[in-house]
C-alpha positions in Angstrom: 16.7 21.3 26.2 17.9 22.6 29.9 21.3 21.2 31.0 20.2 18.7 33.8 22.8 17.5 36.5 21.9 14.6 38.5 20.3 11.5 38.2 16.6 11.9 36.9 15.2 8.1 36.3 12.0 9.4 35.6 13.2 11.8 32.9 15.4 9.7 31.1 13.7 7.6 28.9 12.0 10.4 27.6 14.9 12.2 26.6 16.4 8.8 24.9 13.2 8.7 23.2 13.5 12.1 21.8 16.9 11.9 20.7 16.3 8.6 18.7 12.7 9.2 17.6 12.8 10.9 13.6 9.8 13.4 13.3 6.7 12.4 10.4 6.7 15.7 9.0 4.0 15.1 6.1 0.7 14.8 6.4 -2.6 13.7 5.3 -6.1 15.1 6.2 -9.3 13.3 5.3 -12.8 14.4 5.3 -15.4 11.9 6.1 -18.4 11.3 8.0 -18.9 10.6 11.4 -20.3 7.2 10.9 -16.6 6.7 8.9 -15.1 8.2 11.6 -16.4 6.2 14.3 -15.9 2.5 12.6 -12.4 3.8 12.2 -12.2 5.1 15.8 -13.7 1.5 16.9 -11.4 -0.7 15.0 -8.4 1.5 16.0 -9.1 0.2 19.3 -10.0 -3.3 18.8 -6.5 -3.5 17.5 -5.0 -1.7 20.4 -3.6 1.0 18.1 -4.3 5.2 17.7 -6.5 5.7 14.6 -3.7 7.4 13.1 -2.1 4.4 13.3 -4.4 1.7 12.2 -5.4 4.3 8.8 -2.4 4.3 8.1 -1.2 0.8 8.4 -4.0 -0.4 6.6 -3.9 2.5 4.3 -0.4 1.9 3.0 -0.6 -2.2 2.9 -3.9 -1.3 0.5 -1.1 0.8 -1.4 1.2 -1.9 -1.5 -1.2 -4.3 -2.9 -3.1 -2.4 -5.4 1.0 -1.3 -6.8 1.8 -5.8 -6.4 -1.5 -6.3 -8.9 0.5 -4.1 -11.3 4.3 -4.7 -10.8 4.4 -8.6 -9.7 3.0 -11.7 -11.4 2.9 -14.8 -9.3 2.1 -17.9 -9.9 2.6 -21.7 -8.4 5.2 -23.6 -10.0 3.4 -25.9 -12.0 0.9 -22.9 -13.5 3.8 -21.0 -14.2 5.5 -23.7 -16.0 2.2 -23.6 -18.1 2.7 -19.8 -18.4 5.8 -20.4 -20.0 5.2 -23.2 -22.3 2.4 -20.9 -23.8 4.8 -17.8 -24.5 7.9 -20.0 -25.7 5.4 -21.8 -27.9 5.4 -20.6 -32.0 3.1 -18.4 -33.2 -0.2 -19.1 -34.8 -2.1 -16.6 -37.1 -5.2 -15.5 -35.4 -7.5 -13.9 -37.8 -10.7 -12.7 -35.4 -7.9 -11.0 -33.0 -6.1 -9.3 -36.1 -9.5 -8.2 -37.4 -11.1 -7.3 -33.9 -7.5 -5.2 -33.4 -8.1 -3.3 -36.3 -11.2 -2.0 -36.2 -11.1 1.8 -34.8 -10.8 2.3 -30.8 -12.9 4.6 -29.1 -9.7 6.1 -27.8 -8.9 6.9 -32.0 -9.0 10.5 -32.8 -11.9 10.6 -35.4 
C-alpha cells in the first residue's frame, strides 16, 4: 500500500477495513441448475444478503443441525426424568430381542 500523507476521509475506512478484515481463503464450488440458481439468487435478496452469503449461512446452520441430531440429546425435564428412570431401572430378560439379535445381519460376512 502507497505511503499517503494528509488527511483522506474518504480513504480511510477502507484502509481500516482492510487492515482488520481476515481473508476466506477456502472455497466451495457448486454445480446446479439455473432454476437452483435463480431461487437461490431470489432468496439471497429477500433477505438483503449476497448469495454467497445466504448459501452459506443456511448451509452451515443445516451442518450444525444434522451434527446436533447426532451429538446432543435433549429433552424437557419431566421426559427426561422418564429417560432416566428407564435406564437406572433393573434389567429384564427379553427373549424376542436376544433371539431377533442373533439371527445373522446382512452386514455378516457369509
Amino acid at each position: 500500500m502507497p505511503i499517503l500523507y494528509g488527511h483522506y476521509p474518504y480513504i480511510e475506512p477502507i484502509v481500516t477495513l482492510a487492515r482488520g478484515s481476515s481473508r476466506k481463503e477456502d472455497r466451495l464450488e457448486l454445480r446446479l441448475e439455473p432454476a437452483n440458481r435463480r431461487l437461490l439468487d431470489e432468496a439471497a435478496a429477500a433477505s438483503s444478503m449476497s448469495t454467497s452469503a445466504f448459501v452459506l449461512a443456511h448451509a452451515t446452520q443445516a451442518a450444525r443441525e444434522v451434527l446436533a441430531d447426532r451429538t446432543k440429546f435433549v429433552l424437557p425435564d419431566d421426559r427426561w426424568d422418564a429417560f432416566v428412570e428407564l435406564l437406572e431401572r433393573e434389567e429384564r430378560p427379553m427373549p424376542g430381542l436376544a433371539a431377533f439379535l442373533a439371527r445373522p445381519s446382512v452386514f455378516d460376512e457369509e
